[in-house]
C-alpha positions as CSV (number, residue, x, y, z in Angstrom):
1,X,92.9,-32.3,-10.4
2,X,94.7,-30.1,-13.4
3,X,94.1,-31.4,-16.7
4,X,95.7,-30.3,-19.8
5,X,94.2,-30.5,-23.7
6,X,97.5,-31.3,-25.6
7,X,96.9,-30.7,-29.3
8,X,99.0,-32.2,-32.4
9,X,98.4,-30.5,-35.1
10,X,99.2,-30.5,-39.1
11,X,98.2,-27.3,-40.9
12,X,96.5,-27.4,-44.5
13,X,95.2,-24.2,-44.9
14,X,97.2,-21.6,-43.1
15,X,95.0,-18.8,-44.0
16,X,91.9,-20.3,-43.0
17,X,93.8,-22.3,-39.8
18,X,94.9,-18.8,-38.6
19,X,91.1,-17.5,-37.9
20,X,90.4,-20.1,-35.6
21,X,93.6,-19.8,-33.9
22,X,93.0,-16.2,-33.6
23,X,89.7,-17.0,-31.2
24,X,91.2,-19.8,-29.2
25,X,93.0,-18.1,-26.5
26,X,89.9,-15.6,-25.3
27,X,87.9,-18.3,-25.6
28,X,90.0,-21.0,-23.2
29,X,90.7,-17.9,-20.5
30,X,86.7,-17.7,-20.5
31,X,86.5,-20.9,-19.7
32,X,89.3,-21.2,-17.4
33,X,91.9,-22.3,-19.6
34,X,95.4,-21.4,-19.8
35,X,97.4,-21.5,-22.4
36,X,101.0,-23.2,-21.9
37,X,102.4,-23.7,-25.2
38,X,100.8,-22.7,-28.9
39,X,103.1,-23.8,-31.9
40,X,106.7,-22.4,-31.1
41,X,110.1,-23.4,-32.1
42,X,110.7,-27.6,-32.0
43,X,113.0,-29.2,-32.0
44,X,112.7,-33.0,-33.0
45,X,113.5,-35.9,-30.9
46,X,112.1,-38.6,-31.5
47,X,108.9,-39.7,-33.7
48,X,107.1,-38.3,-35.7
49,X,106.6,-34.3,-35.3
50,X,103.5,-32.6,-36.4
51,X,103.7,-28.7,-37.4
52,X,102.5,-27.5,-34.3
53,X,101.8,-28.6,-30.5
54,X,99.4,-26.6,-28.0
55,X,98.7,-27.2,-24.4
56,X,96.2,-25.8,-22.6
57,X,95.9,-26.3,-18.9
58,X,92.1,-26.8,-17.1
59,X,91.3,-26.9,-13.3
60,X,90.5,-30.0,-14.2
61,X,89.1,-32.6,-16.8
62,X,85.2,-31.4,-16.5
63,X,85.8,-27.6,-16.9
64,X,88.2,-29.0,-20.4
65,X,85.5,-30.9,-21.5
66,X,82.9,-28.3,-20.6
67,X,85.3,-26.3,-22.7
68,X,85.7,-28.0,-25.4
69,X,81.9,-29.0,-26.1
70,X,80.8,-25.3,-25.5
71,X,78.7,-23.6,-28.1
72,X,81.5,-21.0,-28.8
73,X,84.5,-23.4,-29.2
74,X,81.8,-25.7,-31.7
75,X,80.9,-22.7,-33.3
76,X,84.6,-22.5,-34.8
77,X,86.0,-26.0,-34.4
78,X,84.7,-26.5,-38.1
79,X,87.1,-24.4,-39.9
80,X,89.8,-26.3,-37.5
81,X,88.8,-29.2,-38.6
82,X,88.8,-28.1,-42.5
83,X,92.3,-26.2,-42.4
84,X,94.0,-28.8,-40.6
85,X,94.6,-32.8,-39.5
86,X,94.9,-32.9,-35.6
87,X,94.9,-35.4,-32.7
88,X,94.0,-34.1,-29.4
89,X,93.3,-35.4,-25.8
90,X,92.3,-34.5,-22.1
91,X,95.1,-35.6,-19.8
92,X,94.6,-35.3,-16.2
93,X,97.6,-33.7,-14.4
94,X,99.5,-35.5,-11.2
């Protein structure tokens, strides 16, 4: 079953945010990811709106995971995680 990684995202450090952003993409198509959305124009609804959103769709939930925890994504999920506030989760598709 398809699962997706949906990302909400708050930038603090643009500069520094923009170096892992700049890996993410060859590093989910390795994987088997696919990215479906990656910040872009918003516009607000309802709630409270981060800076950015990002969706990335899996084959399914392992192969996200597997993703996720490999050494190449942990290698720069630090300087995500110092340039930036986020909340993310696996969602498995219908």
């Amino acid at each position: 079953m398809t699962a997706y990684v949906i990302a909400r995202i708050n930038v603090t450090d643009p500069d520094d945010y923009q170096t892992y952003a700049s890996q993410t993409v060859a590093l989910a198509e390795k994987a088997g990811g696919r990215f479906l959305v990656k910040g872009g124009a918003q516009t607000p609804v309802e709630g409270n709106v981060p800076d950015r959103h990002v969706l990335i769709e899996f084959p399914d939930r392992q192969t996200a995971l597997d993703w996720y925890n490999s050494k190449e994504y942990q290698r720069i999920l630090p300087i995500a995680m110092s340039s930036s506030e986020r909340d993310i989760v696996i969602v498995d598709g219908m």
